[in-house]
C-alpha positions in Angstrom: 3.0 15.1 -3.6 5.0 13.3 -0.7 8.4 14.9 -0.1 11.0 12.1 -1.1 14.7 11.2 -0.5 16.3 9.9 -3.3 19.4 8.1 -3.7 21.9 7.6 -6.2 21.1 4.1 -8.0 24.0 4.1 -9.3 26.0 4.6 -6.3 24.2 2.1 -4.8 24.8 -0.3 -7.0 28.1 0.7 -7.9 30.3 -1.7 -5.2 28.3 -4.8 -7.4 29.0 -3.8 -10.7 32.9 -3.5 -9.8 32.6 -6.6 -8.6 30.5 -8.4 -10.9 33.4 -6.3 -13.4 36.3 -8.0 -11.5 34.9 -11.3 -12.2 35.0 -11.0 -15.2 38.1 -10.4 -15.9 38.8 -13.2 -13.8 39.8 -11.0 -10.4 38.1 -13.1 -7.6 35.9 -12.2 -4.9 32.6 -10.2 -4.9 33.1 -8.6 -1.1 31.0 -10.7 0.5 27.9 -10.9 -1.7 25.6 -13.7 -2.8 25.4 -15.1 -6.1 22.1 -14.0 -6.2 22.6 -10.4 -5.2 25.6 -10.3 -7.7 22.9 -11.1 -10.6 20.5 -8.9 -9.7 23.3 -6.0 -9.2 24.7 -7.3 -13.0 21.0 -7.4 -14.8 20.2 -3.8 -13.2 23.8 -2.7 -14.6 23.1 -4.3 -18.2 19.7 -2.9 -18.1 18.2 -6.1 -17.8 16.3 -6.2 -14.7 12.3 -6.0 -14.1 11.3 -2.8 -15.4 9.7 -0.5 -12.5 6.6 1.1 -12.1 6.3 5.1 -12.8 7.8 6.9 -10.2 9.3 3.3 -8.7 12.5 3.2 -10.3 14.9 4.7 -7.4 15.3 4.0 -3.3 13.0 6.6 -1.7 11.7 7.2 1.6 8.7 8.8 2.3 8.6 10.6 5.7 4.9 10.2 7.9 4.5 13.8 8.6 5.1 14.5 4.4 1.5 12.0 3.8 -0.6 14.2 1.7 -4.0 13.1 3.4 -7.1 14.1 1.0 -10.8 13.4 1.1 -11.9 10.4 -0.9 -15.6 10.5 -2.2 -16.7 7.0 -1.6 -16.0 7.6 2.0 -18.1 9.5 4.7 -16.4 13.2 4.5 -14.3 13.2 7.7 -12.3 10.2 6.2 -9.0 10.8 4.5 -6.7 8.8 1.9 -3.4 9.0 0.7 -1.4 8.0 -1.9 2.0 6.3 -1.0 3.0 4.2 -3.7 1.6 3.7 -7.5 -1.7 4.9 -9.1 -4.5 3.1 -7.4 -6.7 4.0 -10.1 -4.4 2.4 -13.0 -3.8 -0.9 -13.5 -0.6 -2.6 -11.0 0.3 -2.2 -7.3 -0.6 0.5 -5.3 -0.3 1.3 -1.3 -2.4 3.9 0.4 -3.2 4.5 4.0 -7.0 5.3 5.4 -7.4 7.7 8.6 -10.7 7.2 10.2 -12.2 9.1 12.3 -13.5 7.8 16.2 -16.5 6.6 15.9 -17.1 6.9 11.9 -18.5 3.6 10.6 -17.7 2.4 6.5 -20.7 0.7 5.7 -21.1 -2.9 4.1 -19.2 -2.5 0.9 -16.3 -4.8 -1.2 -13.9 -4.7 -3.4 -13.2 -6.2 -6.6 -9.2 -6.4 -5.5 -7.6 -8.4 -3.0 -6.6 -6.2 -0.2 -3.8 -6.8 2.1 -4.3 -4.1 5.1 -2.0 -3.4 7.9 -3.1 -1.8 11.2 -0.8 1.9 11.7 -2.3 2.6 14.5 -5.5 2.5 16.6 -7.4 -0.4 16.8 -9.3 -1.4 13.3 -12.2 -3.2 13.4 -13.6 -4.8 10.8 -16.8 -7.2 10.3 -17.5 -9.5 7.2 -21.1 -10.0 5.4 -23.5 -7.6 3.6 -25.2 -6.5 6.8 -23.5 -4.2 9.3 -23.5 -6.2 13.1 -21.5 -5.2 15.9 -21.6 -8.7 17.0 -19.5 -9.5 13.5 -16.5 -6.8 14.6 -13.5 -8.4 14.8 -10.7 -5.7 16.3 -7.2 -6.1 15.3 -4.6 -3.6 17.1 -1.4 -2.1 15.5 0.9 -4.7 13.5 -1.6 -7.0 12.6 -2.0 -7.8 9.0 -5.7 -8.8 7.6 -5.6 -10.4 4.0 -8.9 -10.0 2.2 -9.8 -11.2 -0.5 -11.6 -9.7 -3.9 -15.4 -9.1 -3.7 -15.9 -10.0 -0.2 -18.5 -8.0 1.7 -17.5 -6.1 4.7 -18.0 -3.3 6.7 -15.4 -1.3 9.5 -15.8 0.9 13.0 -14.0 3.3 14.5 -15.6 1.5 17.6 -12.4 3.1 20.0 -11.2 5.8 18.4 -9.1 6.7 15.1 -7.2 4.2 13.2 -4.9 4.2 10.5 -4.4 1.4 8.1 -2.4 0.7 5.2 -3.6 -1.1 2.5 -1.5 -2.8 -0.6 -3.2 -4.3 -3.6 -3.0 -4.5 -7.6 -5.1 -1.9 -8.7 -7.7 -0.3 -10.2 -9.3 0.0 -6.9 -12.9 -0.4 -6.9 -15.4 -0.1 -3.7 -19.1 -0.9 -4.4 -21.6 -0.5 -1.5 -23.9 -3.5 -0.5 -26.7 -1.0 0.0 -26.6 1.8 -2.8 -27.6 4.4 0.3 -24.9 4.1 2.0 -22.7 5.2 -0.8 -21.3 8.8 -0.3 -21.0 9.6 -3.7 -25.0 9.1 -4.1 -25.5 11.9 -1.1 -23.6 14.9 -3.2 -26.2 17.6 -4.5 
């Protein structure tokens, strides 16, 4: 489990609720804040606001070198996920990152979520179809975002070297291989 640095909601949303108090009782001002902030910081105080994920309830931070990395048996076994936010095997949003390995290749597969994926680091390269073609690699380096949607085929290369990328998406998460083969799962004993 990531190490996490929790804050105080209350504390945090303590300046609003004075406020949103003062008001009220008809003291003006709300130091500066919008009207819209002022709500939000009212329905959260009355217990009214959007009700939170497990675990999602309270600021927290969680620190790169704390990223519990773990083997993940639908990829090859020098690949490692981690879990950042959510459940990604539940139902609702999750966020995970994938380290892969230089020269490690993911072979054609998809997804039954949509998939929003943001480059850490490396360079990601990523093809689309059901057959894997280097002349279908597309590489994206660090900050670019690739949207993909549900059920398309595609396959990636650590063409350069190791890459990081996070991905965000409303879960379960689901990967089916194009070509049963290529699925790690069928090569355990």
């Amino acid at each position: 489990m990531p190490r996490v640095v929790d804050y105080d909601r209350r504390r945090l949303l303590g300046t609003a609720a004075m406020t949103m108090a003062g008001a009220h009782l008809g003291v003006s001002g709300r130091c500066g804040m919008s009207d819209e902030r002022a709500a939000i910081a009212m329905e959260a105080q009355e217990g009214r606001g959007r009700p939170h994920p497990p675990g999602q309830g309270v600021f927290r931070a969680i620190l790169a070198e704390d990223i519990d990395w773990k083997p993940f048996a639908a990829f090859p076994p020098s690949v490692r996920l981690a879990v950042i936010v959510g459940q990604p095997s539940e139902a609702g949003a999750y966020t995970i990152r994938v380290r892969v390995p230089g020269g490690v290749r993911l072979m054609p597969h998809r997804h039954p979520e949509d998939r929003v994926y943001t480059v850490m680091s490396g360079v990601f390269y990523i093809g689309l179809g059901d057959q894997f073609g280097v002349d279908k690699l597309e590489a994206y380096p660090p900050g670019s975002v690739i949207v993909l949607p549900g059920d398309t085929p595609h396959f990636h290369w650590a063409k350069s070297g190791e890459y990081v990328t996070q991905v965000t998406a409303i879960g379960p998460l689901g990967i089916e291989y194009i070509n049963a083969k290529d699925d790690p799962r069928n090569n355990n004993p």
